[in-house]
C-alpha positions in Angstrom: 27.5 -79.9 12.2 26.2 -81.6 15.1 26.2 -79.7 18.8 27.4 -76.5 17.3 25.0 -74.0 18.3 25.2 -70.5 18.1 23.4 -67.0 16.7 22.5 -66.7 12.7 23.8 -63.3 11.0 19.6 -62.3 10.6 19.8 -62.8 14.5 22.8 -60.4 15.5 21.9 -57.9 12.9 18.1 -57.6 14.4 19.7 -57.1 17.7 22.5 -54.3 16.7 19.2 -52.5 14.9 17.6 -52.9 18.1 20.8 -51.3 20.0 21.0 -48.7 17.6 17.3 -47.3 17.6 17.6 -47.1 21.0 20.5 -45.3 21.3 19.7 -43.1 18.4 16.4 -42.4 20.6 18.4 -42.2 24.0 21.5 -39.5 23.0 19.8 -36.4 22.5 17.8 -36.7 25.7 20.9 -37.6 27.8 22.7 -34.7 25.9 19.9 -32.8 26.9 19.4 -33.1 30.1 22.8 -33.6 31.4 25.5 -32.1 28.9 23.3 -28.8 28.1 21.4 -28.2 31.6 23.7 -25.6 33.1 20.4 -24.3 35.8 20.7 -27.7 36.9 24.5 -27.3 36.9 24.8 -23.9 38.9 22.1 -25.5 40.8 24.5 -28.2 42.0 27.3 -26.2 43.0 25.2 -23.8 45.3 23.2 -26.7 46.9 27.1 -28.2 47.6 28.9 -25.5 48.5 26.2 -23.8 51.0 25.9 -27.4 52.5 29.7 -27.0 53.0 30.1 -24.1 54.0 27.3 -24.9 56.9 29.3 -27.5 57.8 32.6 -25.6 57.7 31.8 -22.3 59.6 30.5 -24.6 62.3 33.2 -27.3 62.6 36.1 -24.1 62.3 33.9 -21.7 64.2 34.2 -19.4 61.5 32.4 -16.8 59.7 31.9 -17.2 55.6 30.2 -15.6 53.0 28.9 -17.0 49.5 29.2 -13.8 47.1 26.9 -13.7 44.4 27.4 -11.1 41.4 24.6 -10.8 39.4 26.2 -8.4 37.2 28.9 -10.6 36.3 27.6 -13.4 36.5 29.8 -15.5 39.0 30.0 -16.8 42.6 32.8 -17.2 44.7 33.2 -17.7 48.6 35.6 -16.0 51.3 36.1 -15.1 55.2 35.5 -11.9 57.0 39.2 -12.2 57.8 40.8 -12.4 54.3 43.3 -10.3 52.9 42.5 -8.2 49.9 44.8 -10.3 48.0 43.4 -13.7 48.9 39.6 -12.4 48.1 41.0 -11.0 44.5 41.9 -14.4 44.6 38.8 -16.1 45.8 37.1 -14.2 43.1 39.5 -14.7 39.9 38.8 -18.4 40.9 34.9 -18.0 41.2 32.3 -20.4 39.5 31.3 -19.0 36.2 27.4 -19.0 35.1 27.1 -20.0 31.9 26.3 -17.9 28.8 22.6 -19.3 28.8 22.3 -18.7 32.7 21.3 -15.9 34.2 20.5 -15.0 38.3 17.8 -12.9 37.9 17.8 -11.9 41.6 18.2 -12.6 45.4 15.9 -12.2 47.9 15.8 -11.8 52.0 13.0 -11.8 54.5 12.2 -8.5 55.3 14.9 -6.9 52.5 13.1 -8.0 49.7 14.6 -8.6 46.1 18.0 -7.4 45.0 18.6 -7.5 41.6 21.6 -6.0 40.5 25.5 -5.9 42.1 26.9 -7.9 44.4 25.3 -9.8 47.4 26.5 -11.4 49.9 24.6 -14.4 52.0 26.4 -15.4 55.3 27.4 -18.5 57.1 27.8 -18.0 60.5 30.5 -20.2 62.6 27.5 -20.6 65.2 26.0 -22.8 62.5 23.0 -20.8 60.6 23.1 -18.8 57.5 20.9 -15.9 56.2 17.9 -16.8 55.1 17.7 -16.1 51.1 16.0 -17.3 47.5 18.2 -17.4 44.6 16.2 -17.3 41.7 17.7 -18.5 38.1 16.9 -18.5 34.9 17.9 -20.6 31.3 17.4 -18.7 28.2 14.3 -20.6 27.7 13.0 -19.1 30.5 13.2 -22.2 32.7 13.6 -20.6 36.1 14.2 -22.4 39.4 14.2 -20.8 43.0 16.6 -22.5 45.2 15.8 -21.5 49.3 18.9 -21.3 51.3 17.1 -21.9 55.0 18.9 -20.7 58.0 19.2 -24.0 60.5 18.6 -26.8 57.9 21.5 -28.5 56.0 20.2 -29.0 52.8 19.3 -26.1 50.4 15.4 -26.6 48.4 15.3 -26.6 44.7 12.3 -25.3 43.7 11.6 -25.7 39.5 9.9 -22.6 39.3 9.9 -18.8 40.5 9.2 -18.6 44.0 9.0 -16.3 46.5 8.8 -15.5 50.1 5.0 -15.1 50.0 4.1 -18.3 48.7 
């Protein structure tokens, strides 16, 4: 028929092959990298929540504190001020580190690593913070370093171990 143009079944079916190698390719690296990367996750929520809470200690002029339980494996934040029933609270409603996650320690200037327990890193309502390293690690011992710096906003993420020294 005259003027009627259009695509020819070979034509669409080469393009949905097309399509569908690359998405066959594409899925299990998106999977990967965004579903399944829970460092990156916990990663996330620290570098939001200590930006936050930077912000909020100074703008209320109050003290906070980001716990960090090594032993089980959760973080949660609270005031000096709290009542014991609004910190159980604060810590029934902390983040969860996945199962594949683990914080293999904390370290401070001058205090050095602290492995096990509880430990608490402070935001002061003057607007600085303790200076710390939380260092991570994914089962497949992927480990990350993120630097919590005392007068700057923003938290480093570091993909490796570091430390202090270097």
């Amino acid at each position: 028929m005259p003027g009627l143009e259009g695509y020819t079944l070979i034509e669409l079916v080469v393009v949905i092959a097309l399509i569908s190698i690359m998405f066959s390719l594409a899925l299990p690296r998106f999977r990967d990298n965004v579903l399944t990367d829970q460092v990156r996750k916990t990663s996330r929520w620290v570098i939001t929540q200590t930006r936050h809470l930077k912000q909020q200690s100074t703008r209320e002029k109050k003290d906070y504190i980001l716990h960090v339980d090594m032993d089980a494996e959760k973080l949660w934040i609270s005031t000096p001020d709290m009542e014991a029933e609004a910190l159980e609270q604060a810590e029934e409603e902390a983040f969860q580190l996945s199962e594949n996650v683990e914080i293999m320690d904390v370290e401070f200037p001058g205090r050095g690593r602290i492995s096990s327990g509880q430990v608490d890193i402070y935001f002061y309502a003057k607007g600085y913070s303790d200076k710390a390293l939380i260092h991570m690690q994914e089962d497949n011992d992927r480990r990350v370093s993120l630097l919590i710096e005392p007068f700057l906003p923003q938290t480093k993420y570091i993909e490796d171990y570091s430390d202090f020294d270097n």
